[in-house]
Structure formats: structure tokens, C-alpha cells
Residue, then its C-alpha position, 0 to 999 in steps of 0.5 A: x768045525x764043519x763045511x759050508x752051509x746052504x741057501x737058507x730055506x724059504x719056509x722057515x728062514x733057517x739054512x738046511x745045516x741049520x735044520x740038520x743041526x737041530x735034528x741032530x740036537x734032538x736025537x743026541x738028547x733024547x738017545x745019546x752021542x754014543x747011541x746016534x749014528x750018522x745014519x739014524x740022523x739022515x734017516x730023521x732028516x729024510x736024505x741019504x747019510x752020505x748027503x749029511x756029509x756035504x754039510x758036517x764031517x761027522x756027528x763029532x763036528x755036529x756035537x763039537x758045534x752045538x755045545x761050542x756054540x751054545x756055551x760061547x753064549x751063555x758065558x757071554x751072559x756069565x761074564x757080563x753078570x761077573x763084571x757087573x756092579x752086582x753084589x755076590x748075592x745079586x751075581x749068585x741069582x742072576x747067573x741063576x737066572x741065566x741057567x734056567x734060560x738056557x735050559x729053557x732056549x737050549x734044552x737039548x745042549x743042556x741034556x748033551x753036555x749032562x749025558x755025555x760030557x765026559x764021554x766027550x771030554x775023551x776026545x782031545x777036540x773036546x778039551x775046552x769042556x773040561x776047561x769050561x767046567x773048571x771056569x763055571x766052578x771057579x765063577x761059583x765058589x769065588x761068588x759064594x766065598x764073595x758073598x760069605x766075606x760081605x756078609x750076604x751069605x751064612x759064615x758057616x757056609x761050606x762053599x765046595x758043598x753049596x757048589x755042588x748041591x747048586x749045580x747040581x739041582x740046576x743043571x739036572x732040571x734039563x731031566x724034567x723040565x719042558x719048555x712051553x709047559x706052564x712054568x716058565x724058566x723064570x718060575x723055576x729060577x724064582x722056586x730054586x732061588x726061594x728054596x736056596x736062599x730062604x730054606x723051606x721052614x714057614x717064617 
């Protein structure tokens, strides 16, 4: 994906293409990929554009590695849920769970592939967000449809519709969330799942 690294820096323990990676995050989340150039990344890191290339090819390898990177990891954490001993319901709140840990870890990946996923999806090194999109879809709907036949969930469910309004109010909580605030991933998870699983009626 992109060259070489650097010594890490003694300050902080991170490498310089660590740091740069990070402020490249921030504006990609705040402004967009397609309104951040090279340039506005240099120039909030404090170098020159043409040293940002002793470190990354292009902004296209800089997003390429966050999202990569970042969603390796959480579907490392998708899978152990999926093949565990959990029941579809438990499966359902746990991966749940581990959504809103990743927007509080990793906010800005979140908003990147919220904002510019299909933009990104153009480019032919960017297929394997299509891919994944199609893999969290099938992981959800063959939980809810799990979940339905054990008798966890409601009969009458219609499972493409719940999928949707899921995924949905999840991954747009990246818009308003900000971690170190005072609510933490978890309290949100517990809120949505509350709501998701017991409606709003009092009783």
C-alpha cells in the first residue's frame, strides 16, 4: 500500500507516517477525500508536499490504509462474535456492541467510509469495500433470520427492512458522536439496543 516507515518518535512512541496517517484521518473526516489534497495535508502536518511523499504515494494509498486497516480489525472481532457459542439474538447485541467501539476507537475511518465510500468504491483498488459491504449485509440478515427461526426475534419481522434501519442508525451516530464526552460507546450501544430490542412503549 504505501513505502517505508520512519524511526518512531521519541515523544510519543508513534512513527512520523503514523502521525501523518492520523492527521490525514482527521481531515478526510472533517473535509472529505475529495476535498483534501496533498497539499492541505503537508501543510497541517508542517512539511513540505513533497516530503508527505517519502512516506505515501498519494492520498489514495493514505485512505486505501486506514479503511484497510481498520476494517481488517473489526471484522476480526465480527468473526469471533459470528463463530461463537452466542445465540442470534446474543450475536445480534454483540456485533452491536462492537460497532459503536469502533466509532468510538476509530471515528474518523467511520465518517471516511460513511462520507466517501462510494466515491471510493470507483477506483478499481477500493473494491474490497464493495465486498465487505455485501459480507456485513449477509452476517446481519442471516442473524436476524437466526434469530426469527429460534424464536428470539418477532415472526413478522421483515429482515431486509430491520437491516436497513440498523445499519443505519448505527453507523450515522459517527455524525454526532464524540468520544471523551459523557457517554461512552457503551452507553450508546446499551440506549440503541434498549430501543431495538424493547421499543419505546413504557411496559
Amino acid at each position: 500500500m504505501s513505502a517505508a516507515s520512519t524511526p518512531e518518535s521519541p515523544e510519543n512512541g508513534r512513527s512520523r507516517r503514523d502521525e501523518l496517517l492520523a492527521i490525514a484521518a482527521g481531515l478526510f473526516a472533517e473535509r472529505g477525500f475529495k476535498n483534501t489534497t496533498v497539499r492541505d495535508i503537508a501543510d497541517a502536518a508542517g512539511i513540505l508536499s513533497g516530503s508527505l511523499y517519502h512516506h505515501f504515494d498519494s492520498k489514495e494509498s493514505m485512505v486505501d490504509e486506514l479503511l484497510d486497516t481498520f476494517q481488517t480489525e473489526l471484522w476480526k472481532k465480527y468473526d469471533a462474535i459470528e463463530a461463537s457459542d452466542l445465540t442470534p439474538k446474543a450475536k445480534l447485541e454483540a456485533i452491536v456492541r462492537a460497532s459503536f467501539e469502533a466509532i468510538g476507537e476509530h471515528r474518523d475511518e467511520v465518517a471516511i467510509f460513511q462520507n466517501d465510500a462510494l466515491h471510493l468504491a470507483t477506483f478499481e483498488r477500493f473494491g474490497y469495500l464493495i465486498e465487505r459491504n455485501r459480507k456485513f449485509r449477509t452476517l446481519w440478515t442471516s442473524l436476524l433470520e437466526a434469530g426469527v427461526a429460534s424464536g428470539e426475534l418477532r415472526a413478522d419481522l421483515d429482515v431486509a427492512l430491520v437491516y436497513r434501519f440498523v445499519r443505519d442508525t448505527v453507523w450515522v451516530a459517527v455524525r454526532w458522536y464524540r468520544p471523551g464526552g459523557t457517554l461512552t460507546p457503551a452507553d450508546v450501544a446499551d440506549q440503541y439496543l434498549a430501543i431495538l430490542l424493547e421499543g419505546i412503549n413504557h411496559g
